[in-house]
C-alpha angles and dihedrals in degrees: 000000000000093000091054086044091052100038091048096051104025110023102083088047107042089045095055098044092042084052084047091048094051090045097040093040089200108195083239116041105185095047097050083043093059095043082048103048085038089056092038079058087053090047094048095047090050088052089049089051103051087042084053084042089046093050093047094047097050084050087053094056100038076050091056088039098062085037094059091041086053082050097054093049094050091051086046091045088045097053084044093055092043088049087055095044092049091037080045087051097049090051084054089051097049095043090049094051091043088050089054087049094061103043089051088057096043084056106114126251084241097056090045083053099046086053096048091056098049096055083047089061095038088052098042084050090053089054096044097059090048091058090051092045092057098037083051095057091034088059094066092041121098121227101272093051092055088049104059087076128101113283097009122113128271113225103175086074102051113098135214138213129219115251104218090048113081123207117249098244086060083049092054092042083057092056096045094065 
């Protein structure tokens, strides 16, 4: 039981450092096979410690991985909700317009008609005060202010003759007899 004790914890160390010693022939052997065997345990421990570091970083990174996996669900998740909710708005929309629809066609023909007249009146009335607006500034304008306007005569165009001349066809005429 010692020897397997001895061969588990020190038999790889103390192998390697007596080889060391026989190659090396150090003037004194114990003492270069303990420095050896001080500085084989830091060696060791430094191994241990970057495995340890190795196996936490690879955590780490399987950890980041399904973080970044999670992320990328919510974002999806999220689009997909915002698609609903838009998807969800434009159903509102179209119920709502289709609701106004059919209340415009379940309007009665009497209320159509109602309304009909009344833009008829409203419009008559517009007219009416037009009319009156514009009989109202024609009534202090002369003549030739009012004819200045589209479709009405132009007098100063029209030319007059002189009474007492005569025109020379009237004087032929005269001759003639």
């Amino acid at each position: 039981m010692e020897s397997l004790y001895l061969q588990k914890h020190l038999g790889t160390c103390l192998t390697q450092g007596l080889a060391e010693v026989a190659r090396m022939r150090p003037a004194d052997p114990l003492e270069y096979l303990a420095l050896w065997i001080y500085k084989y345990k830091e060696h060791v421990t430094l191994e241990q410690l970057k495995a340890k570091e190795m196996a936490e970083l690879e955590r780490e990174r399987e950890l980041a991985l399904l973080e970044q996996e999670m992320l990328e669900r919510l974002k999806a998740e999220e689009l997909m909700f915002q698609q609903q909710q838009l998807e969800f708005q434009l159903e509102l929309e179209m119920q709502e317009k289709e609701r106004q629809r059919i209340e415009e066609l379940q309007r009665t023909p009497d209320q159509l008609e109602k309304e009909m007249r009344m833009n008829m009146e409203n419009m008559m009335k517009s007219e009416d005060t037009s009319h009156s607006e514009e009989a109202a500034a024609d009534l202090g304008k002369t003549l030739a202010e009012i004819s200045d306007r589209y479709g009405a005569p132009n007098l100063s165009r029209v030319e007059e003759l002189d009474e007492p001349m005569l025109s020379d066809a009237a004087l032929n005429i005269n001759q003639d007899l």
